[in-house]
N, C-alpha and C positions, 0 to 999 in steps of 0.2 A: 440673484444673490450668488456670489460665488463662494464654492467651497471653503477656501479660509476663513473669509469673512463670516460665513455660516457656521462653522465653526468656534471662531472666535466670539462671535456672538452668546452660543451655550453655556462655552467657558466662563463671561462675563456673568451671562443670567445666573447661572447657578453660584458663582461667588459672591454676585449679591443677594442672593435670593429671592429673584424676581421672577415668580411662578407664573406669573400671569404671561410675560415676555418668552420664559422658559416654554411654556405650553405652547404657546405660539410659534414659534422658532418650530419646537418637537412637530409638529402639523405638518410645516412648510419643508423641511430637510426630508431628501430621500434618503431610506434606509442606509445603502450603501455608504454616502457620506457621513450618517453613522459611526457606522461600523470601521471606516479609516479612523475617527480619532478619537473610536474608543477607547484605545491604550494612552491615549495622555490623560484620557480624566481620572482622578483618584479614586477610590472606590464607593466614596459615601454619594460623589456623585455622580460614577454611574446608577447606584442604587435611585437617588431620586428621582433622573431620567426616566428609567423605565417607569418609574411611578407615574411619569405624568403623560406618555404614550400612550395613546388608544392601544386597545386590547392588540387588534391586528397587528400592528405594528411591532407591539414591544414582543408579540410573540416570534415575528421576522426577525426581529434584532436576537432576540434568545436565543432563535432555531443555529444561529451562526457561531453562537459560543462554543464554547469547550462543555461538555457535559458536565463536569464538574463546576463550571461557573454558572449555568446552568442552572443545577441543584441549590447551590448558593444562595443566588440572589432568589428562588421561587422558598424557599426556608424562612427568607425573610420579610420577604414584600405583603402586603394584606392580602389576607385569607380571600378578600371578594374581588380584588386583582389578580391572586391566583387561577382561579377560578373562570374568570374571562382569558387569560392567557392561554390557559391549555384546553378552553372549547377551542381558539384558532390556530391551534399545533396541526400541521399537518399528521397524519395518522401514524405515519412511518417514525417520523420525526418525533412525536407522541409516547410511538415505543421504545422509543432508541433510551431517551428521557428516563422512563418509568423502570426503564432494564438496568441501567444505571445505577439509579434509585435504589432498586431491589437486591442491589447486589452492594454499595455504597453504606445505605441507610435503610434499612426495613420500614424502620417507625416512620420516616417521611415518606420513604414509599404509601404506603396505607395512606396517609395524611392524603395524599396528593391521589390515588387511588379513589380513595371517598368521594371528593370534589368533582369527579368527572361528570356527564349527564349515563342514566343508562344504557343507552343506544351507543354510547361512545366505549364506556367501559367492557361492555363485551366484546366489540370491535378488536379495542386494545389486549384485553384477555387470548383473543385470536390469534393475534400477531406475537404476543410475547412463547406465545404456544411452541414456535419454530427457533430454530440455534441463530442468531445473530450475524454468522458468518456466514448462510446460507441465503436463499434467494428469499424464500418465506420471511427472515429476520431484514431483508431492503425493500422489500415492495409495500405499496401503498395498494389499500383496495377501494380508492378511488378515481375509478377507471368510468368505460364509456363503453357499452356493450349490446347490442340490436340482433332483434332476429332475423333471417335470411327473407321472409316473406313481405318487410317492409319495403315499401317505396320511399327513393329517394325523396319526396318532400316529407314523409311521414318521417324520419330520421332526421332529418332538419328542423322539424320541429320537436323531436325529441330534446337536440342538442339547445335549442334554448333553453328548455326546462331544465337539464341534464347539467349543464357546461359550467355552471357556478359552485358543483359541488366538484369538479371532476380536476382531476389532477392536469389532466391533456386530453386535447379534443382532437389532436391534429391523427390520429390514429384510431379508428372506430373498428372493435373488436365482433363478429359474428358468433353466436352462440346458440345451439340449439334446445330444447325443448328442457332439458336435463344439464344446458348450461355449461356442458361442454363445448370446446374453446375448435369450429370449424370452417373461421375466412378470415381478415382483414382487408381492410379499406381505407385509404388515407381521405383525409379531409379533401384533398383536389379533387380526389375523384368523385365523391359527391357534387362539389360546386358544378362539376364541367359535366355532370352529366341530368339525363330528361328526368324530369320529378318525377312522373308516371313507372319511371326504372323500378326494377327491383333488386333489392341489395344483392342476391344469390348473381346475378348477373353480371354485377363490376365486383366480388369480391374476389380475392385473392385466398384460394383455397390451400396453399404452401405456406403455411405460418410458420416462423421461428419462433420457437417457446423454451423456457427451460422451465424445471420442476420447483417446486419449494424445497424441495431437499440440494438444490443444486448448490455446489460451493461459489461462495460470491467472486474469485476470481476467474470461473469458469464464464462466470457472469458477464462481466465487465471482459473477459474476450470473443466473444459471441457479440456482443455490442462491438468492439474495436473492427470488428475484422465485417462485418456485416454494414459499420458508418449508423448503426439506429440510434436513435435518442430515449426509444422505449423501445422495453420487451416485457412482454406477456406471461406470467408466470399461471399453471398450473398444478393443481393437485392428481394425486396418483390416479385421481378418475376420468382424466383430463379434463375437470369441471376450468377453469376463469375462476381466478380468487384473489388474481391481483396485476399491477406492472411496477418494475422499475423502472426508474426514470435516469437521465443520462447525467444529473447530480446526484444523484445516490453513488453512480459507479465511480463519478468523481473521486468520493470520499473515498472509496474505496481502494482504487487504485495508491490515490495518497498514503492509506495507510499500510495499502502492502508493502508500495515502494519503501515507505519508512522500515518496517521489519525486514525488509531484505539489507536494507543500507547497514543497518545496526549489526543483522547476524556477522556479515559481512565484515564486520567490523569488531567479531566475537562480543559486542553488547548485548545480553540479556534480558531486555528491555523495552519490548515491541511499544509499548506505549508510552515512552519517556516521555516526558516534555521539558527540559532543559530548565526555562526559565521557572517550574512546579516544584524542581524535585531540590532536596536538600543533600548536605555532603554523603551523608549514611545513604541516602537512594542511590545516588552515582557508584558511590562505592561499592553497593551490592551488584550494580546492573555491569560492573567493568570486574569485579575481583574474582569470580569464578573461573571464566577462560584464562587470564591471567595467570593464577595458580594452576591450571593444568598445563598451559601452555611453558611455563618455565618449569614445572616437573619434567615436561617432556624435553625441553632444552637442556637440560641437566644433563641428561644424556652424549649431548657433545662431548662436556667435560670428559668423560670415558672416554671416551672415543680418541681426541686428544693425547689421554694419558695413554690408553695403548700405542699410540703411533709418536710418542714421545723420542723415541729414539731418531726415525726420521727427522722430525723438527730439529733435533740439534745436529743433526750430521747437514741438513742444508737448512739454514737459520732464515734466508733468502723466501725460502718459502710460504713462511706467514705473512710475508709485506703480503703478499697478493691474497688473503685468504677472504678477507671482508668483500673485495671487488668478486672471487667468484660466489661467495655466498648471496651477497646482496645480488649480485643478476641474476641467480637459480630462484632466490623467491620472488623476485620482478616476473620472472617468466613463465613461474609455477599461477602465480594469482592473476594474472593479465589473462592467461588458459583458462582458470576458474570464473570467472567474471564474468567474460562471454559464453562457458556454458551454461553459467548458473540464470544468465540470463535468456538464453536460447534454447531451456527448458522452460522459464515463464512463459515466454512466448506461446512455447508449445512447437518452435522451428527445427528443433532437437525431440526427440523421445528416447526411452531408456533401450528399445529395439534398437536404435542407429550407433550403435557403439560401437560396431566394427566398424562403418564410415569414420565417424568421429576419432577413433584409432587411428586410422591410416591416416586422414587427413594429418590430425595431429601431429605425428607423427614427423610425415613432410616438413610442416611447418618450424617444429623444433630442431629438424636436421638443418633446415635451410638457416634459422635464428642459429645457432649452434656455429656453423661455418662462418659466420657475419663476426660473430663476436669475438670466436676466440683467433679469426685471425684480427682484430681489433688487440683482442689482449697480447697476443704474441709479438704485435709491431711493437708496443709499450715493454714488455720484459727482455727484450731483443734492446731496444731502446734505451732502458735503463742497467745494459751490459749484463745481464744476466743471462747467456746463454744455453749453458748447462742444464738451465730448467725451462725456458721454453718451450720445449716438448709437450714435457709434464704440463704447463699449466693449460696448455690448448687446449690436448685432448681431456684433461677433465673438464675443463669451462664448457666443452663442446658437447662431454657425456653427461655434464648437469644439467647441461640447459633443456637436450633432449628428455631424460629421466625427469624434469620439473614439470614441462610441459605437458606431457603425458599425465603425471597425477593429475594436475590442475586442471586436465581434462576429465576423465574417467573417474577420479574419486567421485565427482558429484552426483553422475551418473549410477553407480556403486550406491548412495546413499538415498537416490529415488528408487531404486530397483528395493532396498531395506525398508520402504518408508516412510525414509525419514528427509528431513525438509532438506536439497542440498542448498541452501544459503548457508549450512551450517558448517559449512565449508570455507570458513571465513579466510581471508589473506594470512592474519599471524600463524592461522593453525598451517596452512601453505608453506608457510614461510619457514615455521619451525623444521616443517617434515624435510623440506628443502636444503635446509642447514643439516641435517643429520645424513643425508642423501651426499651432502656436496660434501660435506666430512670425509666419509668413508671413500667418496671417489676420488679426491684428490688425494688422499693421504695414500690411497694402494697405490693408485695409479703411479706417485712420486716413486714410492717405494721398487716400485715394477721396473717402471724405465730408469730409475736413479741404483739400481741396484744396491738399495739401503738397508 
């Protein structure tokens, strides 16, 4: 059955309301397929979809929504559907749900709270224990973990019993008596080695771990930079209490990248979602920086007025003023962008700032020469001699002056901090215009003797 057709089939069933074909269909379609065209169904039937999905399933299709849509449809679907859906929430995913929940809607919180099993609800009790943004708030503590004294087939016979509850088997975690977290071993190495082995002998005594307290972007680069799929989280005792898994960091990275693109973009709004939010949300998440940002540009205006006299003694000089503005905050934010990014990384730190200086530095002297002999062929070009001068070397003293903020400010606000995404381009941009004001406007003055 191929995907349209599977597809189109749903569509059909649920328009005519043929549950029985509907059911059928729901059985035979893989999730995934799903979840592509769950945005064309309208909502009543997605609602009776999930109604007629085996537990397991409509919990995969869930686990993939938006938490909010989420909460939604579990609000309304029957209470003994409920109830089967979230015994097959993964644990992690379980809490993400209930954190939501608890901070969204209390009252369904509780609702949904009640309905757990209790071997489940203390679990989740556990997990919701830790900050969300940290390691403890992404790991799952359905993991896979053997003492050193076991032999390889005594471990592979664990992992039968073991592997239906467990998140990932490909990674077998060693733990001692008190459960502290002291080898790893990958699944190869069990297969290819003698059953009579003992685990202390092929493990891997060098484990990467991070804490529960760890921030999840610390996370997710210790993953990046390491190629793992999982890592090991433990408690300050270094007990085993959980892993994250390399979809968790998924999520994660996605939503950092989003709040960096937004800061970036002075949007206040790390969790927008576009198609969710109404006129009044956008409005709040865009008019903040805005309103600071043209307080701050108001400032030109002055600036302007004081060097008023210059502008009318050579009138010539405002054709060009937009072209060196507009390249001071091109060169100001292009500078911010890669550091702000090469501090995520962690490729930059707030010690390298003498490097980052000098380098910089070069760079805006070098961009600086490029351009404003560019600008100077064009005011040359368009017979304006007399000022030629003038506009080089400020195009050439903005460009350098931009660069360097756009470097160092962000650096500046890790060293305070505070987040440098918040360093966004118009705020760049603005400082850049008040920067390229004052230099070209002396500078004119200087050399034009005005």
């Amino acid at each position: 059955m191929t995907q349209t057709r599977a597809l189109d089939r749903i569509k059909e069933a649920l328009e005519l309301g043929d549950l029985t074909e509907l059911e059928r269909l729901a059985l035979e379609v893989p999730v995934h397929e799903l979840l592509e065209g769950w945005e064309e169904l309208p909502g009543e039937h997605r609602f009776v979809l999930l109604t007629v999905l085996p537990p397991a399933k409509a919990a995969e299709v869930l686990s993939q929504l938006e938490l909010e849509d989420q909460l939604e449809f579990l609000d309304t679907l029957p209470r003994f559907q409920v109830r089967g859906i979230l015994a097959e929430l993964d644990p992690d995913d379980l809490a993400d749900l209930l954190q939501e929940a608890r901070e969204e809607d209390p009252e369904l919180f509780q609702e949904l709270f009640a309905l757990l099993e209790p071997e489940t609800r203390e679990l989740v009790e556990r997990l919701l224990a830790y900050e969300e943004d940290e390691a403890g708030g992404l790991m799952t503590p359905e993991y896979v973990a053997v003492r050193a004294g076991m032999t390889v087939e005594e471990v592979l016979e664990f992992l039968r019993r073991a592997a239906p509850d467990a998140e990932t088997i490909y990674y077998i975690y060693v733990v001692d008596d008190a459960g502290r977290l002291i080898g790893v071993l990958s699944l190869r190495d069990l297969i290819v080695a003698d059953p009579a082995t003992r685990v202390k002998e092929i493990m891997n005594e060098n484990v990467v771990f991070v804490t529960t307290e760890t921030d999840q972007e610390e996370v997710a680069r210790l993953m990046a930079d390491y190629d793992f799929t999982v890592l090991p989280v433990v408690d300050e005792d270094q007990r085993l209490v959980g892993i994250v898994t390399v979809d968790d960091v998924i999520d994660v990275l996605e939503e950092e990248a989003t709040e960096d693109i937004y800061r970036l973009g002075a949007v206040e709004a790390p969790e927008l979602v576009y198609s969710r939010s109404g006129v009044l949300e956008l409005w709040s998440a865009r008019v903040r920086w805005l309103v600071i940002l043209i307080l701050t540009g108001m400032v030109t205006s002055t600036i302007l007025g004081r060097f008023e006299s210059v502008l009318k003694a050579a009138t010539a000089l405002a054709f060009y003023l937009p072209v060196l503005l507009g390249t001071g905050g091109n060169s100001g934010s292009q500078a911010a962008t890669i550091i702000v990014r090469a501090l995520g990384t962690r490729d930059v730190e707030i010690k390298d700032w003498p490097r980052v200086l000098f380098k910089e530095l070069g760079v805006g002297v070098l961009l600086g020469l490029t351009l404003s002999a560019l600008i100077a062929a064009k005011v040359a070009f368009d017979g304006q001699f007399g000022i030629t001068p003038a506009v080089a070397l400020s195009l050439f003293l903005l460009v350098v002056v931009a660069n360097l903020a756009g470097s160092l400010l962000p650096l500046l606000l890790a060293k305070l901090g505070i987040d440098p995404a918040l360093i966004s381009n118009p705020l760049i941009a603005t400082v850049s215009d008040i920067s390229g004001l004052l230099i070209y406007l002396s500078v004119a003055q200087l050399l034009l003797g005005l």
